[in-house]
mmCIF file of the C-alpha atoms, coordinates in Angstrom:
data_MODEL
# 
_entry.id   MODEL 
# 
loop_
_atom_site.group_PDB 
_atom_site.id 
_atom_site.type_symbol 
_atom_site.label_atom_id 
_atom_site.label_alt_id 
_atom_site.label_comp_id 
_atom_site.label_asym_id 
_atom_site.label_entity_id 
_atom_site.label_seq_id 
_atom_site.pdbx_PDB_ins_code 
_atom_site.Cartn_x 
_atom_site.Cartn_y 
_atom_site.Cartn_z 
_atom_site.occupancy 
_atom_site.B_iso_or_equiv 
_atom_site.pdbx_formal_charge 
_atom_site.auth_seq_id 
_atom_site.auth_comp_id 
_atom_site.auth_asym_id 
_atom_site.auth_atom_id 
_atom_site.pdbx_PDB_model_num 
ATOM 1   C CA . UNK A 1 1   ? -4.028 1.700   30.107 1.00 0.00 ? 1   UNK A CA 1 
ATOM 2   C CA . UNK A 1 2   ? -4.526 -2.144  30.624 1.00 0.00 ? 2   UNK A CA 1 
ATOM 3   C CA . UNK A 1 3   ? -2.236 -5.137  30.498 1.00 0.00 ? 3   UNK A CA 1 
ATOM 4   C CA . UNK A 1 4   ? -2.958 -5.718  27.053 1.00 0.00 ? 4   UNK A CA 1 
ATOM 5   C CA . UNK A 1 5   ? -2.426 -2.549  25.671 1.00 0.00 ? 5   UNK A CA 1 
ATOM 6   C CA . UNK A 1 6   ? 1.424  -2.197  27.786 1.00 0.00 ? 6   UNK A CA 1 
ATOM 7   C CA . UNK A 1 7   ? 2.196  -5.502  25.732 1.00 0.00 ? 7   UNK A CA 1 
ATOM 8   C CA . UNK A 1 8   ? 1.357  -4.843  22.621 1.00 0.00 ? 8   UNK A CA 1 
ATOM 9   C CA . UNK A 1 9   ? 3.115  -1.694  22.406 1.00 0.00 ? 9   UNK A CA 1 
ATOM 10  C CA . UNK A 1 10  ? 6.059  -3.314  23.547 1.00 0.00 ? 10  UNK A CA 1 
ATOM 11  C CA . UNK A 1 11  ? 5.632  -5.020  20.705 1.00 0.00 ? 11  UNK A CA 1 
ATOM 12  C CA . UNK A 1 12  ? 5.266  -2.276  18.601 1.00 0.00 ? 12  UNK A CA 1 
ATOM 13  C CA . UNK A 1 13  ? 8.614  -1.130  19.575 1.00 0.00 ? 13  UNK A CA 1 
ATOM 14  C CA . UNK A 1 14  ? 10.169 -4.074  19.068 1.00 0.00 ? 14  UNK A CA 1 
ATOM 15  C CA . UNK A 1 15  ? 8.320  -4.359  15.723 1.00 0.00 ? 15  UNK A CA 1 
ATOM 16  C CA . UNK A 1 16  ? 9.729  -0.696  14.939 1.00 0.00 ? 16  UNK A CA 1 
ATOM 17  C CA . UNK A 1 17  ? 13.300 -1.526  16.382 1.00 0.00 ? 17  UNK A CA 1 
ATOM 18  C CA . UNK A 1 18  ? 13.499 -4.485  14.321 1.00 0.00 ? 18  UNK A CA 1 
ATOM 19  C CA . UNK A 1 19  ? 12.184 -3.114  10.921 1.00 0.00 ? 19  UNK A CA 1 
ATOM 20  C CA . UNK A 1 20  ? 14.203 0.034   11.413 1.00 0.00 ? 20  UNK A CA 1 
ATOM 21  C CA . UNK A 1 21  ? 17.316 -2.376  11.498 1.00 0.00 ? 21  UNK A CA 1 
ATOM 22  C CA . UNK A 1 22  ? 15.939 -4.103  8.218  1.00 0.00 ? 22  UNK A CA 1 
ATOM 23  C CA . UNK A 1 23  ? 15.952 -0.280  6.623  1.00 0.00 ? 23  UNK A CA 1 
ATOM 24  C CA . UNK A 1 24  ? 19.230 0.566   7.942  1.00 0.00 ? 24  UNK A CA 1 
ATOM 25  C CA . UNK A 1 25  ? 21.002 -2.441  6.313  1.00 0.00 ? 25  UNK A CA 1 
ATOM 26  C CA . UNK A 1 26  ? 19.000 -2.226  3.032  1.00 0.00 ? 26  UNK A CA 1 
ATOM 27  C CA . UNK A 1 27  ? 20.393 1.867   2.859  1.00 0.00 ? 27  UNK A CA 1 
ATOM 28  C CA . UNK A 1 28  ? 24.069 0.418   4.054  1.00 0.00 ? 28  UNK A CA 1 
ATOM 29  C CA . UNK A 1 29  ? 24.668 0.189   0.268  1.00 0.00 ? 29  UNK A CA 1 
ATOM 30  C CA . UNK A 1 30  ? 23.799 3.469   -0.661 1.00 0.00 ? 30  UNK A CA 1 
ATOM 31  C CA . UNK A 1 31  ? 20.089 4.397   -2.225 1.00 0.00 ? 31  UNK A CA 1 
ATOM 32  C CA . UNK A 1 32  ? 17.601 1.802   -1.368 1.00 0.00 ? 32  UNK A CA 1 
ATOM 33  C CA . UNK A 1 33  ? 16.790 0.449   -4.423 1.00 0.00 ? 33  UNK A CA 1 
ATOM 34  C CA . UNK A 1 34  ? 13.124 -0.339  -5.951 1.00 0.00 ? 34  UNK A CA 1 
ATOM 35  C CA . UNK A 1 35  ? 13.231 -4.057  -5.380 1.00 0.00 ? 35  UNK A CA 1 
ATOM 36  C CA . UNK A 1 36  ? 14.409 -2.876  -1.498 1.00 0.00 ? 36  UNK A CA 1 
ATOM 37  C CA . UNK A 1 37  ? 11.532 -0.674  -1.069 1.00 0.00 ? 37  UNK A CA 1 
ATOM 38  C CA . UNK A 1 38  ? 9.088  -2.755  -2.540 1.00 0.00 ? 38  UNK A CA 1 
ATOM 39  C CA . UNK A 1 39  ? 10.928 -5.461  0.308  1.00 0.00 ? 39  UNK A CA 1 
ATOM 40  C CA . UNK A 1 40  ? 10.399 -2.743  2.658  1.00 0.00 ? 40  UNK A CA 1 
ATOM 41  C CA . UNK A 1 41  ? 6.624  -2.119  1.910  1.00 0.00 ? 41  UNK A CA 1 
ATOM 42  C CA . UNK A 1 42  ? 5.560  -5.659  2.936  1.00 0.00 ? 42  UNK A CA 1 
ATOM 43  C CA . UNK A 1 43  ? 7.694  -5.799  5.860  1.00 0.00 ? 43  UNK A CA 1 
ATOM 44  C CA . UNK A 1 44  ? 5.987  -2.545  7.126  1.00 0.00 ? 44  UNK A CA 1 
ATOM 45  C CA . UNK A 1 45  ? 2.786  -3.862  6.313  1.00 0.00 ? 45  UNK A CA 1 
ATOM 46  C CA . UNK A 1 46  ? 3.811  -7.191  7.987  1.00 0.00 ? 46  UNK A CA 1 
ATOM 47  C CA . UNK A 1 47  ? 5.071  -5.495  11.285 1.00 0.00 ? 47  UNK A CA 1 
ATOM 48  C CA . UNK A 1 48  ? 2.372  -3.349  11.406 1.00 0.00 ? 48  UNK A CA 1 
ATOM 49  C CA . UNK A 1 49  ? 4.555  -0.193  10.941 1.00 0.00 ? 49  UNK A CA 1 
ATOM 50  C CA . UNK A 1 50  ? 2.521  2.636   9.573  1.00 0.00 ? 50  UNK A CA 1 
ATOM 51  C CA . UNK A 1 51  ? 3.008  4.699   6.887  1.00 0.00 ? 51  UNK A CA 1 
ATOM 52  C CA . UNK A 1 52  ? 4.285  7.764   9.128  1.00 0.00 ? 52  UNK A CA 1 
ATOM 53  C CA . UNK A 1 53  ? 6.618  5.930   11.323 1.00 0.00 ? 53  UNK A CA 1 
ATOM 54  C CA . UNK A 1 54  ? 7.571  3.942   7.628  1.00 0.00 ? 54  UNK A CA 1 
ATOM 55  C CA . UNK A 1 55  ? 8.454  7.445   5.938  1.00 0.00 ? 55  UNK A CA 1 
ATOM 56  C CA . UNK A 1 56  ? 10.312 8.712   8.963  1.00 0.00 ? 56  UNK A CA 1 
ATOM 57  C CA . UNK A 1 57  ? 12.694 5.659   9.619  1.00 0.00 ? 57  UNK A CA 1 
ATOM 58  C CA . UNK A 1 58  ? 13.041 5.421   5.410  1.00 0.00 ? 58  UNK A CA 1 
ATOM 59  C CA . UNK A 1 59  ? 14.145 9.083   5.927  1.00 0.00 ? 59  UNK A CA 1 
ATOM 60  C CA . UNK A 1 60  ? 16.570 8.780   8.782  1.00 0.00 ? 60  UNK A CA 1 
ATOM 61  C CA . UNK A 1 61  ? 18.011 5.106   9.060  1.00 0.00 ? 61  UNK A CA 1 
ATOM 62  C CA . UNK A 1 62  ? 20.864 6.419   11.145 1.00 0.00 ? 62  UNK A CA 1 
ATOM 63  C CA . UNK A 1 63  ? 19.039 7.143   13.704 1.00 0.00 ? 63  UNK A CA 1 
ATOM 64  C CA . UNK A 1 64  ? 17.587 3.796   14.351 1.00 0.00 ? 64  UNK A CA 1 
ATOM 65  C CA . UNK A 1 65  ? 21.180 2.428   14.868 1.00 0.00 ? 65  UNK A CA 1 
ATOM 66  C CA . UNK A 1 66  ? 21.129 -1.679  15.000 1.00 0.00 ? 66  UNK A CA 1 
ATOM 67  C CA . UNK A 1 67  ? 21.337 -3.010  18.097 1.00 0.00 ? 67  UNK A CA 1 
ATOM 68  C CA . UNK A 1 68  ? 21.968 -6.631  17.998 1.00 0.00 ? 68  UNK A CA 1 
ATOM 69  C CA . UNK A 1 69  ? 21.179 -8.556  21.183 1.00 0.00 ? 69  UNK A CA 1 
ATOM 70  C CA . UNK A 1 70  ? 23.623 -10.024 23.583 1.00 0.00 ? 70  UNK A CA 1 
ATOM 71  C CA . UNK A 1 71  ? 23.010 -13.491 23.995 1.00 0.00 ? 71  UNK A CA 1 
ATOM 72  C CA . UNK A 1 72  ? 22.795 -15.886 21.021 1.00 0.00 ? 72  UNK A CA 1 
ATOM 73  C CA . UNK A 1 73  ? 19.111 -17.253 21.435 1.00 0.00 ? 73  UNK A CA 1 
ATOM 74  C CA . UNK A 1 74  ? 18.304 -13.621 21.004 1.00 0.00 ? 74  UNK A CA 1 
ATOM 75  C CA . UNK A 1 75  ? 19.912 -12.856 17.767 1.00 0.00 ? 75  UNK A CA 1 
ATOM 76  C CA . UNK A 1 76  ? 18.721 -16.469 16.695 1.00 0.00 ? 76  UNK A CA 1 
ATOM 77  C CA . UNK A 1 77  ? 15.138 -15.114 17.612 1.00 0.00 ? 77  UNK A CA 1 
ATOM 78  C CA . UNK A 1 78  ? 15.218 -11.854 15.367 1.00 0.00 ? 78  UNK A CA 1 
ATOM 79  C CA . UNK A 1 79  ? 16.692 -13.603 12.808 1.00 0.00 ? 79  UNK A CA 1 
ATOM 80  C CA . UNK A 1 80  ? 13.763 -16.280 13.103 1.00 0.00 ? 80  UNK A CA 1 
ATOM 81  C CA . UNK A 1 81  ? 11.347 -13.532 12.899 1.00 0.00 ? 81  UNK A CA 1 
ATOM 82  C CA . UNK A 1 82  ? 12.965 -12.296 9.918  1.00 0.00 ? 82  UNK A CA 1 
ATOM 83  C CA . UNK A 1 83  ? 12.480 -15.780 8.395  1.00 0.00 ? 83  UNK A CA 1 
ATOM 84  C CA . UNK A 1 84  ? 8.977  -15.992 8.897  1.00 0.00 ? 84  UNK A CA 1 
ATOM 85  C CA . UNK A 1 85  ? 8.390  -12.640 7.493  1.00 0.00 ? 85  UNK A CA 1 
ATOM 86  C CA . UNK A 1 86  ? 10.495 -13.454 4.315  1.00 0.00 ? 86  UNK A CA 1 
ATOM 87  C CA . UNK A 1 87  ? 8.533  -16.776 3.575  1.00 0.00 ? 87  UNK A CA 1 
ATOM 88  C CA . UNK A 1 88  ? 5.058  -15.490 4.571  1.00 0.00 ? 88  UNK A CA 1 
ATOM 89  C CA . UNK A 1 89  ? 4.432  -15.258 1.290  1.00 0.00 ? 89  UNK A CA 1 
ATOM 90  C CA . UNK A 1 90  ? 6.434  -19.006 0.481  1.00 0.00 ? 90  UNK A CA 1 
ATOM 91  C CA . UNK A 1 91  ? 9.615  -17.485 -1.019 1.00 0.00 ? 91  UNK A CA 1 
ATOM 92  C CA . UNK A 1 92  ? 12.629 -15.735 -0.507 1.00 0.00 ? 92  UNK A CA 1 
ATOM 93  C CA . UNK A 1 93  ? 13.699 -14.136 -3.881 1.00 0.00 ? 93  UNK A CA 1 
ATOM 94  C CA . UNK A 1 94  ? 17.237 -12.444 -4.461 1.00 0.00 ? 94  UNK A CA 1 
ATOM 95  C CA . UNK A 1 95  ? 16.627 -9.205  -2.927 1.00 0.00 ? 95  UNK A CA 1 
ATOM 96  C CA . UNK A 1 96  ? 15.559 -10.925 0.515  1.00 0.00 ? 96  UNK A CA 1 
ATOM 97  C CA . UNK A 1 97  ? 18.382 -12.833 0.523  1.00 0.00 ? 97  UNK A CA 1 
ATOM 98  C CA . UNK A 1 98  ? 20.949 -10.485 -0.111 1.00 0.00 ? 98  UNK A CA 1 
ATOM 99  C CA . UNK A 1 99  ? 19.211 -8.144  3.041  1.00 0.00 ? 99  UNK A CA 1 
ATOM 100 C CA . UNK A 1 100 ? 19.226 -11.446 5.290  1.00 0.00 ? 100 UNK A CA 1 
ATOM 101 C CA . UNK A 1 101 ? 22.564 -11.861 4.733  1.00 0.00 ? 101 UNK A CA 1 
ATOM 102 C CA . UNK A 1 102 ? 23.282 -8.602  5.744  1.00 0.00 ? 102 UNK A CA 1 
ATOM 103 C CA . UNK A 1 103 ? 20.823 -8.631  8.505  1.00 0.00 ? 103 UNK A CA 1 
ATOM 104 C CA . UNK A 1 104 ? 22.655 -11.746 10.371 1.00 0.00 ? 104 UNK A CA 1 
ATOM 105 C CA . UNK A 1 105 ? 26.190 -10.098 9.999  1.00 0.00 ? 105 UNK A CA 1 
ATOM 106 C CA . UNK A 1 106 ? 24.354 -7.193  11.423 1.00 0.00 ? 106 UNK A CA 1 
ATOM 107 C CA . UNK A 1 107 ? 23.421 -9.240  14.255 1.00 0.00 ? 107 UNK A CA 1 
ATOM 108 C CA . UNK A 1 108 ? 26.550 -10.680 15.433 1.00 0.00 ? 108 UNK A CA 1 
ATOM 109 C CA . UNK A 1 109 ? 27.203 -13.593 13.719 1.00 0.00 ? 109 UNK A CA 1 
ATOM 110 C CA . UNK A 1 110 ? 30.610 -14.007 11.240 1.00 0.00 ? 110 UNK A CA 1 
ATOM 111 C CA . UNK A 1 111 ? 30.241 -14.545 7.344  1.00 0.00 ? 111 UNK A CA 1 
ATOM 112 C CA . UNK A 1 112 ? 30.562 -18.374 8.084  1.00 0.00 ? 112 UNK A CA 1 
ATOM 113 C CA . UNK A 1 113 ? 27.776 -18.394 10.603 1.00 0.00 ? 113 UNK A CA 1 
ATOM 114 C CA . UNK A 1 114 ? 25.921 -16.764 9.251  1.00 0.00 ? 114 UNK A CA 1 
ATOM 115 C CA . UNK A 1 115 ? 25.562 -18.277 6.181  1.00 0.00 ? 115 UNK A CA 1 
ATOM 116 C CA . UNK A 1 116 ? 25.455 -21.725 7.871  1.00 0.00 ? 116 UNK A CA 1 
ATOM 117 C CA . UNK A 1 117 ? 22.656 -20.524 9.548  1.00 0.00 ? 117 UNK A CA 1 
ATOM 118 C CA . UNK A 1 118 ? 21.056 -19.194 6.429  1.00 0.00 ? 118 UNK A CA 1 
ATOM 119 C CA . UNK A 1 119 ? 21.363 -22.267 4.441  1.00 0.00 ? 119 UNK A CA 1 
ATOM 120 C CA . UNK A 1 120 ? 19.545 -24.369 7.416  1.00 0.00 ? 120 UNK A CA 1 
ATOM 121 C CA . UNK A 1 121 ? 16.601 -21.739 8.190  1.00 0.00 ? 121 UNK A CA 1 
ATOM 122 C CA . UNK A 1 122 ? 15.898 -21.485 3.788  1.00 0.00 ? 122 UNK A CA 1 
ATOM 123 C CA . UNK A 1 123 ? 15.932 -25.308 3.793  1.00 0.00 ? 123 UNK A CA 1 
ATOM 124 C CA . UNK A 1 124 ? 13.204 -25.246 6.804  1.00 0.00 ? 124 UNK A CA 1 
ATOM 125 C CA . UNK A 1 125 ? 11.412 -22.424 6.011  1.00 0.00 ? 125 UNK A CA 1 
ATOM 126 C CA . UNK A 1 126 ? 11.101 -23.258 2.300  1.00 0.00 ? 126 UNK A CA 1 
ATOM 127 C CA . UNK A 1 127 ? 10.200 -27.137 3.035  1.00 0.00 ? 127 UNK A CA 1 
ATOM 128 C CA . UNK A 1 128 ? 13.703 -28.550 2.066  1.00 0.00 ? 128 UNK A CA 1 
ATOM 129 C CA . UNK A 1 129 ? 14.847 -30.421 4.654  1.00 0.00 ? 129 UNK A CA 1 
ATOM 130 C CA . UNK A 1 130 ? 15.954 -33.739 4.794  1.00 0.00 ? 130 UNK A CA 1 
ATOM 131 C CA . UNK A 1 131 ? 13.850 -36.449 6.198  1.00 0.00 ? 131 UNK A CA 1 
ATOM 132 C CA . UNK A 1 132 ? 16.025 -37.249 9.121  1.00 0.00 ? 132 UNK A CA 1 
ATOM 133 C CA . UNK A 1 133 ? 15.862 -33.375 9.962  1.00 0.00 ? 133 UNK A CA 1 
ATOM 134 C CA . UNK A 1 134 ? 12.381 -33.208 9.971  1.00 0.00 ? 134 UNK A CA 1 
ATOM 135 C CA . UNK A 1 135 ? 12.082 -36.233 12.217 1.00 0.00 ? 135 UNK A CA 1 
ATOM 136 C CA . UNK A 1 136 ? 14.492 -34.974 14.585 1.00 0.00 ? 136 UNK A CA 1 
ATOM 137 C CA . UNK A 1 137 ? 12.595 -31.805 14.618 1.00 0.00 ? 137 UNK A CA 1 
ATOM 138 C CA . UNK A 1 138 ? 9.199  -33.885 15.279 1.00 0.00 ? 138 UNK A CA 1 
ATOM 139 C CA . UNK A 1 139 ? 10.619 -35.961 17.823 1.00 0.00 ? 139 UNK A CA 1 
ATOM 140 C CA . UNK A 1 140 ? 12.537 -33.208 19.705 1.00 0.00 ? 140 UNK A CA 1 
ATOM 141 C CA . UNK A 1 141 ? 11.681 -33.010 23.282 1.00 0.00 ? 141 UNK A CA 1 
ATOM 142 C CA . UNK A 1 142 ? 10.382 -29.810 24.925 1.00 0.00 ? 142 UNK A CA 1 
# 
């Protein structure tokens, strides 16, 4: 087994870890509902979960518990990835939102956080940020 192939299926795991967490909230409701598993779908398809490993964590969410990381730049990072996921495709509609929401309370963060956080990342991510936020974010210093 090379290099390569030791990282990318530690990124498969991590892929599988973090879209089993995605499942788990969308089923914390009850039933996952159509819009959900039409949600779902692309985020498989996105994290290149196939359609076995997609039936078996649809099946048995609780045993892919969520396992939100311990430092902050961490759960910042997961939720990041869950942002560029959403708005792949441009747009967040209702259904996204509503699982985001529940994704960064999932992660750690408190109702007000996380919807602080929210707010910013859809302003980014969707192109509505004020000028003075996008030139701070051009002129930021590595």
């Amino acid at each position: 087994m090379s290099f390569n192939d030791l990282f990318d299926s530690g990124k498969h795991k991590k892929n599988l870890g973090h879209f089993a967490s995605i499942v788990t909230l969308a089923a914390v409701d009850g039933a996952v509902s159509e819009n959900e598993l039409a949600l779902l779908k692309r985020f498989a398809r996105k994290l290149d979960v196939d359609n076995s490993e997609f039936e078996e964590i649809l099946a048995t969410p609780g045993h892919y518990p969520i396992n939100p990381p311990n430092n902050k730049f961490e759960r910042l990072e997961r939720l990041y990835d869950l942002f560029r996921i959403i708005y792949s495709d441009h747009i967040m509609d209702e259904t996204e939102e509503k699982l985001v929401k529940k994704y960064a309370i999932g992660l750690g963060y408190d109702t007000e956080e996380a919807a602080e956080i929210i707010k910013k990342s859809t302003a980014i991510f969707g192109g509505k940020i004020p000028f003075e936020d996008y030139e701070s974010l051009i002129n930021k210093k590595k």
